[in-house]
C-alpha positions in Angstrom: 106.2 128.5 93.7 105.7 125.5 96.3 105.0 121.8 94.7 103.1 119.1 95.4 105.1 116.2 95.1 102.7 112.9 94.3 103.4 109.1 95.9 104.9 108.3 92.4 107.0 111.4 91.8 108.5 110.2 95.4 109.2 106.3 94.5 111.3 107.7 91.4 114.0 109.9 93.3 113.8 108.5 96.8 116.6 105.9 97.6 117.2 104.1 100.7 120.8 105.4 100.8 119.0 109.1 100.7 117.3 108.4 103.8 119.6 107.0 105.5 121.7 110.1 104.8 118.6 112.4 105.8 117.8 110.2 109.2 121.4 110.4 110.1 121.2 114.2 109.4 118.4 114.6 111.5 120.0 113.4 114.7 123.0 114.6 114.2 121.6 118.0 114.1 119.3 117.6 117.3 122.5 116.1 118.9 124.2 120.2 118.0 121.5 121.8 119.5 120.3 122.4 115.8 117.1 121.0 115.3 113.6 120.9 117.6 111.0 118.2 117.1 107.8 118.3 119.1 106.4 114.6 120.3 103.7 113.6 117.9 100.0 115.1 118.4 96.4 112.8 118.5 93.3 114.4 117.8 90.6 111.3 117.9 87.4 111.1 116.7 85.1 107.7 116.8 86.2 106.4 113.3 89.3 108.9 112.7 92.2 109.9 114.1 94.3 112.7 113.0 98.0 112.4 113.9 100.9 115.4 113.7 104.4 115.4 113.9 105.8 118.5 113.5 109.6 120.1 113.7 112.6 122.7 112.3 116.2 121.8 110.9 117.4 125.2 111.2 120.8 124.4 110.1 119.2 122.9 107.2 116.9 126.0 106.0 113.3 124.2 106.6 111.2 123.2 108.9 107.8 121.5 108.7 105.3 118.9 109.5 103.5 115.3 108.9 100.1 115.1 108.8 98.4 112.1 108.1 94.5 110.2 109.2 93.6 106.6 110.0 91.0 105.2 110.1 89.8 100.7 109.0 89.9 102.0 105.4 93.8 103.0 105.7 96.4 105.9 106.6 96.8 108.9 104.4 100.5 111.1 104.7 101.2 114.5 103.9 104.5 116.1 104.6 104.2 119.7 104.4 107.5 121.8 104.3 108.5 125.6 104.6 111.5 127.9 104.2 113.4 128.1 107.7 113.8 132.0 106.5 111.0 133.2 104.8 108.2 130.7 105.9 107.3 130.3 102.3 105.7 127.4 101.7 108.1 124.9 99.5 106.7 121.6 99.2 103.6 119.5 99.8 104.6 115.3 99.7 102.8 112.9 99.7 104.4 110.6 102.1 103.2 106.8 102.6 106.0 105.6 100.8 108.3 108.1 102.3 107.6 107.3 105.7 107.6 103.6 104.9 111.2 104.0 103.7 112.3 106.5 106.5 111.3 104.5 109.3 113.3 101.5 108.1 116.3 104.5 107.9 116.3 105.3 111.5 116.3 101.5 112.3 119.3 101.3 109.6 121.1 104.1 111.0 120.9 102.5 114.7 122.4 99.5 113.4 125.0 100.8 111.5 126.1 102.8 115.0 125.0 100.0 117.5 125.3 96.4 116.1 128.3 95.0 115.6 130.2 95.9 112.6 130.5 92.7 111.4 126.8 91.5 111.4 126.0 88.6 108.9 122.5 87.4 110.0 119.6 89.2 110.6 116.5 88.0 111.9 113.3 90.7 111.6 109.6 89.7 112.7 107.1 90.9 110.5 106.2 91.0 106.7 103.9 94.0 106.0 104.5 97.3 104.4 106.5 99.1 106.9 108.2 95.3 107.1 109.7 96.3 104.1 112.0 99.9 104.3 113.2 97.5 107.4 114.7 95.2 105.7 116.1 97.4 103.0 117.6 99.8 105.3 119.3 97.1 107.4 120.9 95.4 104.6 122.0 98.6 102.9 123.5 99.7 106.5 125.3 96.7 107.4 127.2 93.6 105.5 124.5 91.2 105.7 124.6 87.6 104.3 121.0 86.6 105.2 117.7 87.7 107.0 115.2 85.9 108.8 111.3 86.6 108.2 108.9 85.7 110.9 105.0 86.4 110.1 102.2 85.1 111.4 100.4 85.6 108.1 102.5 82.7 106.5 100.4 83.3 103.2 102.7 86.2 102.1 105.7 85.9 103.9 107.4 83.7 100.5 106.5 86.3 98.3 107.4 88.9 101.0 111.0 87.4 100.7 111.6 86.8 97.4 110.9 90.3 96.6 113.4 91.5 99.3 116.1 89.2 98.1 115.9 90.7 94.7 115.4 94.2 95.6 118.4 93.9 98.1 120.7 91.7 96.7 120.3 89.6 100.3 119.2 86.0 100.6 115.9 86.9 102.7 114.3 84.0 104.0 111.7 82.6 105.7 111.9 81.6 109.3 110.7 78.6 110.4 109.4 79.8 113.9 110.2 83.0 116.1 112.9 80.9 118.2 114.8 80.4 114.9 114.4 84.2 114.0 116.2 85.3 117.5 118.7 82.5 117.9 122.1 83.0 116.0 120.8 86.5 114.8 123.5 89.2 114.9 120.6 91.8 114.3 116.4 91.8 115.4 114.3 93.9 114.2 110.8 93.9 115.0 108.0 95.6 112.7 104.4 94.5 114.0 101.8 95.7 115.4 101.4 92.9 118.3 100.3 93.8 121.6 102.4 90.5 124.0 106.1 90.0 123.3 106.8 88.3 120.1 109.8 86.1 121.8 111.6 85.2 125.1 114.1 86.8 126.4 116.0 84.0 127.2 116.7 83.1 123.6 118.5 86.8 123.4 122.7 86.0 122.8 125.4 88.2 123.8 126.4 90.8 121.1 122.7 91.3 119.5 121.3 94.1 118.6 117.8 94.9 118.3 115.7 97.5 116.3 111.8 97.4 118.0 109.7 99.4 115.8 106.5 99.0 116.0 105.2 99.8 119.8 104.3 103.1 120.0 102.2 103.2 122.0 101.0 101.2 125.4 99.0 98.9 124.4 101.6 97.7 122.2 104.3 95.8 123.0 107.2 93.4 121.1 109.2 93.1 123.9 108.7 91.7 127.2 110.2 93.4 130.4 113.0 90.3 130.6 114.0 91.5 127.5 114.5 95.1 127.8 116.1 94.5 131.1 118.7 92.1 129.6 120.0 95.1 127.3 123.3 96.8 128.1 122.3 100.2 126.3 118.8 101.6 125.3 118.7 103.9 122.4 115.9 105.7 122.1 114.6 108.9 119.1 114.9 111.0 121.7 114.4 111.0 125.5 110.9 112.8 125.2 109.2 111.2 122.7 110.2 107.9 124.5 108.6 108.9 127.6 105.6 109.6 125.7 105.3 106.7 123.4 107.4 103.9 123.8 104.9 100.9 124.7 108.1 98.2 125.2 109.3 101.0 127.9 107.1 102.4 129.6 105.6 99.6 131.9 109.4 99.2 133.1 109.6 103.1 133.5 106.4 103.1 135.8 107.5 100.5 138.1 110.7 102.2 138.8 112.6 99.3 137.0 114.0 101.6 134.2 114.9 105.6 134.5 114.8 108.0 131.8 118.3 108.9 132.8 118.9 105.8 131.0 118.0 106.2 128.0 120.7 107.1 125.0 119.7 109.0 122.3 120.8 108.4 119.2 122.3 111.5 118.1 124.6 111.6 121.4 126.4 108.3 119.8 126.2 109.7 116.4 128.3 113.1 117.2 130.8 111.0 119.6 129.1 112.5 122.6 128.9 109.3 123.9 130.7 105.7 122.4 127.9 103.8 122.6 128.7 99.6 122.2 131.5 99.4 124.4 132.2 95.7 123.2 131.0 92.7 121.3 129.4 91.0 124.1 126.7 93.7 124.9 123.1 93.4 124.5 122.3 97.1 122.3 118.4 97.9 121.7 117.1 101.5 119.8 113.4 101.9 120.4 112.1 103.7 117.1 109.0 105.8 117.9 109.5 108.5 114.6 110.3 111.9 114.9 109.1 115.6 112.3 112.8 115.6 111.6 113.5 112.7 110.3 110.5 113.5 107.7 111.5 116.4 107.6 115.2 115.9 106.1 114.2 113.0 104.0 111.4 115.1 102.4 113.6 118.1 102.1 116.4 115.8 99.8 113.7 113.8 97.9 112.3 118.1 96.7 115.7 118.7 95.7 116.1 115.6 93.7 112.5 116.2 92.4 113.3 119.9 91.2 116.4 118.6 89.6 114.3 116.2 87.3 111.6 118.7 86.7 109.0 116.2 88.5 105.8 117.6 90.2 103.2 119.9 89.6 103.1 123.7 90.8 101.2 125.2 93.5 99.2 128.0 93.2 99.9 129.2 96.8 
């Protein structure tokens, strides 16, 4: 029978070294021809919208789908999977923590196959929930010595990185303004919701590599034009969703000053297709919209470690 897998049967089997596995997975496979993923779905009403994300890792045995409503009182996840084979139904997941997790993943996973090797420092703006699987994935992807928080909600941020020092094993610390955040960083990450560019281009140095995460959509926007346009290499998900989504892109790609011919996805570096940083001095950026998969594979390894421990609660479907 399928089960439903609750938030807390999820936070006791899902690791971040799981979904970076899953996330890699994920790209890899759409990289072979071996997975589809279909650019996330909006149905809005006046005080909720419904959101779907849906895809199939064939190669894998499942495909599936993410579900999930927003509205001022909060976001609600559901990851629904089904046998690649049968269709049977396999799993229902609850997924806020899950997602939280896998989109710091695919911003790990860039890093590990863009940034330099050698990264130390880390500078990330943001200190919210999603905030979090960032900075977790970044330090379990790369050999970092320290990372910068930036927040505009300064009444958090301390606790925000004391809990991430201990949980990561990092010194995470605060950072004094968003000048200090970029400057001397191997690594940025950005994880906001902001809708003007949270820095100046001109404090970018050769060799970063940046992780923007939070614009999907036009009206929001963590990069400015002058930044995007001082990158050597634009990762992207993959090409469509970009097109569709990708608020730090798309002004550029309507004015003609950026082509979708342009754009890398991840997956080509992943398999070789293409070598992706060609040196230490190049500017490397992944835009990180979310893709089915990615759910998708994570949720598919966090069942199997859930069967295996005999957590969850049959469906009678």
């Amino acid at each position: 029978m399928a089960l439903f897998l609750s938030e807390n049967d999820v936070k006791q089997v899902l690791t971040v070294e799981m979904a970076l596995e899953g996330v890699e997975s994920a790209h890899r496979d759409l990289a072979l021809g071996q997975a589809l993923d279909t650019p996330r779905a909006r149905t809005r009403l006046p005080q909720t919208a419904l959101h779907l994300l849906q895809g199939g890792l064939p190669a894998q045995g499942v495909l599936g789908y993410k579900a999930y409503t927003s509205n001022r009182s909060g976001n609600r996840f559901l990851v629904h999977l089904f046998d690649a084979a049968s269709g049977q139904l396999k799993a229902i997941i609850e997924a806020d923590y899950l997602g939280m997790i896998r989109t710091g993943a695919a911003s790990g996973v860039a890093a590990k196959w863009l940034a330099k090797p050698d990264a130390k420092i880390a500078g990330v703006f943001g200190a919210g929930w999603q905030a979090e699987g960032h900075v977790r994935a970044i330090c379990a992807a790369l050999p970092l010595e320290c990372v910068k928080v930036f927040s505009r909600k300064t009444e958090r941020l301390q606790a925000f990185c004391e809990r991430l020092s201990t949980i990561t094993g990092v010194a995470v610390i605060p950072a004094e303004s968003a000048e200090a955040t970029v400057r001397g960083s191997d690594l940025i990450g950005t994880v906001t919701t902001a809708a003007q560019p949270l820095f100046d281009a001109a404090w970018l140095e050769p060799g970063m590599h940046i992780n923007a995460a939070g614009s999907n959509a036009l009206i929001r926007q963590e990069l400015s034009e002058a930044s995007v346009r001082r990158c050597d290499l634009i990762a992207v998900d993959s090409v469509p969703t970009a097109l569709a989504e990708a608020g730090d892109l798309l002004p550029l790609l309507e004015k003609g000053r950026l082509h979708s011919r342009q754009l890398l996805e991840l997956g080509e570096v992943i398999i070789g297709r293409h070598a992706g940083r060609a040196s230490s001095e190049q500017i490397t950026l992944f835009e990180s919209q979310g893709m089915a998969i990615q759910d998708i594979a994570v949720a598919l390894r966090v069942l199997a470690a859930a069967d295996a421990r005999g957590l969850g609660s049959e469906l009678p479907i």
